[in-house]
N, C-alpha and C positions, 0 to 999 in steps of 0.2 A: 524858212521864216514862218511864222505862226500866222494864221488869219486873223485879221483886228475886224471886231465886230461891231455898229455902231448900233443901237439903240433909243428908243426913245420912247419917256413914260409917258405914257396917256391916261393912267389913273393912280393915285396914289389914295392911302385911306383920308376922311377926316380928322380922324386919332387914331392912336398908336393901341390897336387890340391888344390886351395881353393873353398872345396863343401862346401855349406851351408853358416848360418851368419859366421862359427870360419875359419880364414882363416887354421888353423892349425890342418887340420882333416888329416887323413891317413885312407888309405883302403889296407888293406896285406889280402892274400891270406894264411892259412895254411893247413894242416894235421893233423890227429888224430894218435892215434898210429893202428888204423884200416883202413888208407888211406882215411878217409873218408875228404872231402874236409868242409871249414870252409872260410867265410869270415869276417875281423874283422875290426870292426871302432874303432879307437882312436882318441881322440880330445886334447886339451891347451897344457901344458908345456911338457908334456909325451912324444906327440909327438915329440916333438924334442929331447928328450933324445933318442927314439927310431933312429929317421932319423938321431941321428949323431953316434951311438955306433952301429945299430944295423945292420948284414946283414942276408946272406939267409942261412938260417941250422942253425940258433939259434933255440934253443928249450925253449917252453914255457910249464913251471909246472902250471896248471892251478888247482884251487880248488871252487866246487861248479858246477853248471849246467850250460849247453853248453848256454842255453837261457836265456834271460833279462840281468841283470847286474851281474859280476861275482865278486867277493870278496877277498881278500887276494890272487892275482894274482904275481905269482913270475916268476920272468926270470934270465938269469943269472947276467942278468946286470942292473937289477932294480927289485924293486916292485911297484907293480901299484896299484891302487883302482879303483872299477867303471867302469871296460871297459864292453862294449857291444859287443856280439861274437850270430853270428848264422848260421846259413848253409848254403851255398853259393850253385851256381850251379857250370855249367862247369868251 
């Protein structure tokens, strides 16, 4: 059985930067349930579900490994597919 990871952001931007070609990338900041810090890229339509439902202290159920792309990704307020998550510094 797969480790489920929980998370939780403690910073998200004020507006949605346009990094890269997608204008509609996000960069949030989370926690593990070992405080360990996490930085996490989301990109297309997702993001905006996130940037309009979602603020700081929501917790994400994460399932599958912290690295490369993660899989049947649940929050409380969507499911996602595909998100890319990896360790962030300070």
């Amino acid at each position: 059985m797969e480790k489920v990871d929980y998370l939780k952001i403690v910073r998200r931007p004020l507006v949605v930067p346009p990094i890269g070609e997608h204008p509609w990338q996000m960069h949030m900041y989370c926690l593990d349930e070992n405080k360990n810090k996490w930085s996490v890229i989301l990109t297309g339509d997702l993001v905006k579900t996130i940037y309009r439902k979602c603020k700081q202290g929501v917790t994400l159920r994460c399932k599958g490994e912290h690295k490369g792309v993660l899989e049947e990704m649940k929050m409380k307020l969507f499911t996602a597919t595909s998100l890319n998550i990896h360790k962030g510094g300070d």
